[in-house]
Phi, psi and omega in degrees: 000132170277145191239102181191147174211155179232152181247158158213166182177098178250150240183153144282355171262309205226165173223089192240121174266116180228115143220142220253123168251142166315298179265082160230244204212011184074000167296122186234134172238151202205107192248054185286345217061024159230078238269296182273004141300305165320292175326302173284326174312318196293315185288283176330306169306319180288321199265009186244014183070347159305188182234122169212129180237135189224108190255054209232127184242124152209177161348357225273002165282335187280280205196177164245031169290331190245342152269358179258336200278327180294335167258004151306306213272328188278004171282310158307333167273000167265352179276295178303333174290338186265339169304313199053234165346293178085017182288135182088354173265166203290305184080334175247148175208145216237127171228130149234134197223088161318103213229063192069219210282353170270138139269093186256159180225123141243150184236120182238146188199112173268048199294355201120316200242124196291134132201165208219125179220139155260126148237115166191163226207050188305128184266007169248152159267337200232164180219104179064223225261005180275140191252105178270038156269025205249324177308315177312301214291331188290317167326281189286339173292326165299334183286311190262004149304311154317318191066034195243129148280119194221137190241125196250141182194118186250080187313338196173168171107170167220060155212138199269342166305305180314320180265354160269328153322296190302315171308333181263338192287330184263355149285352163269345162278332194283350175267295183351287194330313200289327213249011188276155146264113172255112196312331174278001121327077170293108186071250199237129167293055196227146194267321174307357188065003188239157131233000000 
């Protein structure tokens, strides 16, 4: 069975076609209007082995404000439709990625239960023209539409591209991790039998 699902979500801000295979080939094809959002979706894609096609018109004379957070929710609702069950996965999954002098660690456990924590310290606000408090809003929005708990920690560094590179690159390993299926799993890895 393929684990992909594709989202749309048209808005009076945005207009987003999106689709994600779990089990893919590191391939992205990627239309957002957010130039430095592509780049990290393309990195999140590769290093976490998926397939993601992104399709996003929105707002972006205003700002990328409303285009980054819509396509965290349409990802997220696209990661849980693909998971279904979730029966046979590892379900946590753990990255640490090293980017030059930054270091980030993601922490993920796909249980159900939505929460989000960032610790980072970015020393720029904008990376070009991205406003990286934008990095929060994609992050928790993906998180909590996923229903994944994902925990982010930018252990160091000072460039702030480096460090939010390293944050996306090691969310796609810690999911890929989450998302592996394992034969000594029987059914859902939960003592409640759900997830």
């Amino acid at each position: 069975m393929t684990r992909q699902a594709k989202v749309e979500r048209k808005t009076n801000e945005t207009d987003i076609r999106l689709d994600f295979t779990v089990d893919g080939e590191g391939i992205s094809k990627l239309d957002t209007g957010v130039p430095f959002m592509s780049h990290m979706l393309d990195l999140f894609t590769k290093h976490g082995h998926f397939n993601l096609t992104v399709d996003a018109n929105g707002d972006t004379e205003i700002d990328d404000h409303h285009t980054t957070e819509d396509i965290g929710i349409c990802l997220g609702q696209a990661l849980r439709e693909a998971l279904g069950d979730k029966k046979g996965i590892k379900r946590y999954g753990n990255a640490f990625v090293p980017m030059d002098e930054a270091l980030a660690q993601v922490v993920i456990d796909l249980g159900n239960r939505p929460h989000f924590e960032l610790k980072a310290e970015f020393p720029s606000s904008r990376v070009g023209t991205f406003d990286t408090e934008l990095v929060h809003e994609f992050l928790w929005k993906f998180a909590l539409e996923a229903r994944i708990n994902l925990h982010v920690i930018v252990h160091y560094g000072h460039n702030t591209h480096h460090m939010i590179e390293a944050i996306f690159k090691a969310l796609g390993r810690a999911l890929d991790e989450a998302t592996i299926v394992d034969p000594r799993v029987k059914g859902v890895p939960s003592t409640k039998g759900m997830l």
